[in-house]
C-alpha positions as CSV (number, residue, x, y, z in Angstrom):
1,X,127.0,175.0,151.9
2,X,129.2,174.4,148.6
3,X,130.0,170.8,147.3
4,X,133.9,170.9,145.7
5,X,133.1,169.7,142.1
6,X,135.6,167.1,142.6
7,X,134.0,165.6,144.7
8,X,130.6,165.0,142.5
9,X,133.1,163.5,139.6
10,X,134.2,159.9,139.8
11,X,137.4,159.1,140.2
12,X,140.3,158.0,138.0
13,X,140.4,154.5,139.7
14,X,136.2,154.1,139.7
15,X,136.5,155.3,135.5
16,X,139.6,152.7,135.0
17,X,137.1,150.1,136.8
18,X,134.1,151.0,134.8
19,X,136.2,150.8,131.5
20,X,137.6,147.5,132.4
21,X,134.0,146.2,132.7
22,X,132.8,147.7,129.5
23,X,136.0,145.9,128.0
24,X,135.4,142.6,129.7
25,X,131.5,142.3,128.9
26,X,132.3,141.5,125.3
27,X,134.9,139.5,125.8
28,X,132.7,137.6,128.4
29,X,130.3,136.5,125.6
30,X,132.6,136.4,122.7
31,X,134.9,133.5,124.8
32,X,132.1,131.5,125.6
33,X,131.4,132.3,129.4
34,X,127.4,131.0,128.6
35,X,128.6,128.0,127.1
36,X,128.8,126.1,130.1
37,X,125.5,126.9,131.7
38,X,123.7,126.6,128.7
39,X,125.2,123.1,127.6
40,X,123.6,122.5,131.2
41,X,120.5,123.6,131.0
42,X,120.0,121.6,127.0
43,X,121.1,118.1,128.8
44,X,118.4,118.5,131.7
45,X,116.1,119.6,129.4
46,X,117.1,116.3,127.6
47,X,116.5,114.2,130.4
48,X,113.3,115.5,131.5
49,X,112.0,114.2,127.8
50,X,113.8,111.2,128.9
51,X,111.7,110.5,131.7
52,X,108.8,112.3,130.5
53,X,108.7,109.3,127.7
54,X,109.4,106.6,130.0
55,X,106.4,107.8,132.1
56,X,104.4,107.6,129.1
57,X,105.2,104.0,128.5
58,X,104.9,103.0,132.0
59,X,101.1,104.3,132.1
60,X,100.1,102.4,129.0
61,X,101.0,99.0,131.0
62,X,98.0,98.7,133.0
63,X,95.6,99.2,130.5
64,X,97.9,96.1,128.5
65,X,97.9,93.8,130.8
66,X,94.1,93.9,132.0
67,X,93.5,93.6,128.2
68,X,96.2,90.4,127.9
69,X,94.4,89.2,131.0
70,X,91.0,89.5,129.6
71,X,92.2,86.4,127.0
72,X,95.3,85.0,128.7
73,X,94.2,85.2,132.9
74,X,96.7,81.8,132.8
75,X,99.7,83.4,131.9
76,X,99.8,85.0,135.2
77,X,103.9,84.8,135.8
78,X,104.0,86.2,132.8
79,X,101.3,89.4,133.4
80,X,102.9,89.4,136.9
81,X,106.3,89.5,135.9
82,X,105.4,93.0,133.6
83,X,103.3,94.1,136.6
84,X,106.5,94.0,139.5
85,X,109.1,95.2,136.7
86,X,106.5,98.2,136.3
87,X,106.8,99.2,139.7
88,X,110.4,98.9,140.1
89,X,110.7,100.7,137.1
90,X,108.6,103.4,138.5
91,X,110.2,103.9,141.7
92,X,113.8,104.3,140.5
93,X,113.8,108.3,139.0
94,X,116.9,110.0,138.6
95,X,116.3,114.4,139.2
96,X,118.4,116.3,136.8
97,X,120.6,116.9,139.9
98,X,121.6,113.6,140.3
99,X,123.1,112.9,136.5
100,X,126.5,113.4,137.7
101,X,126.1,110.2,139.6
102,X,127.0,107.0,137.6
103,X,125.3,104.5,140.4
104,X,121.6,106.7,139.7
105,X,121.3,106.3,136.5
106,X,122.7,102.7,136.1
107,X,120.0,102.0,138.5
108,X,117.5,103.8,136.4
109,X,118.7,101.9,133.4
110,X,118.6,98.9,135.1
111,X,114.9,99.1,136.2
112,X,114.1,100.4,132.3
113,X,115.6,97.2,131.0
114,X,114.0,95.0,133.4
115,X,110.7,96.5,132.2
116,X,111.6,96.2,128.5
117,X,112.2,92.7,128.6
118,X,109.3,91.9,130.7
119,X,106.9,93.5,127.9
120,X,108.6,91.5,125.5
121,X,107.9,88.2,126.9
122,X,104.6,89.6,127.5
123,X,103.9,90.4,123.6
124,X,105.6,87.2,122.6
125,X,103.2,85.1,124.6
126,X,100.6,87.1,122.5
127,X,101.4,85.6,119.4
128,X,99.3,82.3,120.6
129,X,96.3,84.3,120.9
130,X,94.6,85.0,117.9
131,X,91.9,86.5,119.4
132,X,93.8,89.0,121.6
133,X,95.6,90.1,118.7
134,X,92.1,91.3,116.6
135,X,90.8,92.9,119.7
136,X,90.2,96.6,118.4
137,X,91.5,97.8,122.2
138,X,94.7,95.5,122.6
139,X,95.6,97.0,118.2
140,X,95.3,101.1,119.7
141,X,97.3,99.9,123.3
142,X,99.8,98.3,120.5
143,X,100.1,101.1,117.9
144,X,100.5,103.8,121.2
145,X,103.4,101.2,123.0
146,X,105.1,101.4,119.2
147,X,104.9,105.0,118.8
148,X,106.3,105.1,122.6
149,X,109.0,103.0,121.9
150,X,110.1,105.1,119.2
151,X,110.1,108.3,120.9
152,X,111.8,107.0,124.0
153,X,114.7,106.0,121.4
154,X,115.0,109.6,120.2
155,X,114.5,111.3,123.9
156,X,117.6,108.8,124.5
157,X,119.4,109.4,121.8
158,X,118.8,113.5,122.0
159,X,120.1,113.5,125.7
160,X,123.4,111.6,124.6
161,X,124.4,113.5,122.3
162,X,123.3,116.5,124.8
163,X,125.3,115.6,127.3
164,X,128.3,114.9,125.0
165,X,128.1,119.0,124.3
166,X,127.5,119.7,128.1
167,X,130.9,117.1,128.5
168,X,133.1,118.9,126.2
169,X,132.5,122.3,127.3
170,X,134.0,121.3,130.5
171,X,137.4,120.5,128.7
172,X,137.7,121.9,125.7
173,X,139.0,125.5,124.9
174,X,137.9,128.4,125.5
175,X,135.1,126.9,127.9
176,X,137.3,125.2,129.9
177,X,138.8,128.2,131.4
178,X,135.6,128.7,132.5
179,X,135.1,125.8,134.3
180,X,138.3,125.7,135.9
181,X,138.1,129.3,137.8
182,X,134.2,129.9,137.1
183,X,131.9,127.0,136.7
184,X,133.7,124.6,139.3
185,X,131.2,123.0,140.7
186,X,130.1,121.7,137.5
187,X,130.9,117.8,137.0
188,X,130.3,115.7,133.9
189,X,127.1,114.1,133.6
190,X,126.6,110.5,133.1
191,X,125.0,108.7,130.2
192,X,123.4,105.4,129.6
193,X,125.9,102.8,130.0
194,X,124.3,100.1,127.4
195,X,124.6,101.1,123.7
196,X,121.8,102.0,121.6
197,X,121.8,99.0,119.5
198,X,122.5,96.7,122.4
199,X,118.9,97.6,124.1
200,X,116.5,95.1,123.9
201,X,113.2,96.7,122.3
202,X,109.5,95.1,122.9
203,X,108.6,94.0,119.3
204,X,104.8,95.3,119.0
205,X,104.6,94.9,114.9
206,X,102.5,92.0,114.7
207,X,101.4,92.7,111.0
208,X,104.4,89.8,109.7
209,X,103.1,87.0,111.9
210,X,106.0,86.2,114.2
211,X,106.7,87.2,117.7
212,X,109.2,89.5,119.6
């Protein structure tokens, strides 16, 4: 049985196709169709530090506080007030699919704050203990909270400016062609609502004398 040799060669319209696509690959790249998804991918990686750093802080509390308490059991609204702003703090957590959603992460924020301030009342009441403040454990709990406090400041500064990229991708040109017949699912993601210099931050430097 013989096979026509047209039949075994593509034809015109399949080669026009498979030129089109050879065409449009380039094209693809060179006007940004990544963009998007990798903006994306950067501001969840972002926030994942984000939380990742918060966590930290949030485990070094207990060990704090049994130490405080070890010299100050009497300051017990204080100590309390760290240990129920911990655990609201630890039960609001925002996925990486919920960041399009402004009411998540002011809640998240929310909680944060309410922890920040309560370890700041906490380390102020430590200035009248002398004692506490020499104690070789309560000086490493201190340098580790500093060191976290610092790196939660870059994790939130890092996923800001992430998410400003991610943002603009979605309405600037080229990438917002993209978005509008590609990627259009895709929504802006939310950032913290409370500036940067605004925050409240737990003094832990003890080394001048005075209190946070």
């Amino acid at each position: 049985m013989s096979v026509r040799a047209d039949r075994l060669l593509p034809s015109p319209a399949s080669i026009l196709r498979l030129a089109a696509l050879a065409l449009l690959l380039p094209l693809l790249s060179a006007c940004g169709y990544n963009t998007i998804p990798t903006a994306e991918e950067h501001a969840k990686a972002a926030w994942s530090e984000v939380l990742n750093q918060y966590q930290r802080r949030a485990d070094l509390i207990p060990n704090l506080v049994e130490t405080v308490k070890g010299y100050a059991a009497h300051e017990k609204e204080v100590l309390d007030s760290v240990v129920e702003a911990r655990a609201k703090a630890t039960q609001v957590t925002v996925s990486p699919d919920a960041l399009t959603d402004p009411e998540a992460i002011k809640a998240f924020q929310d909680s944060q704050s309410g922890l920040t301030g309560a370890l700041s009342r906490l380390l102020a009441v430590v200035e009248n203990y002398p004692d506490l403040k020499a104690n070789q454990n309560f000086l490493a709990l201190q340098a580790q909270l500093e060191g976290t406090e610092n790196r939660i400041t870059v994790a939130r500064r890092d996923y800001i400016e992430a998410v400003r990229d991610y943002n603009l991708t979605l309405k600037t040109f080229p990438s917002v062609l993209w978005a509008t017949f590609w990627f259009t699912s895709n929504q802006p993601y939310q950032t913290f609502t409370i500036p940067e210099d605004k925050m409240e931050v737990p003094k832990v430097d003890f080394g001048s004398g005075q209190g946070g």
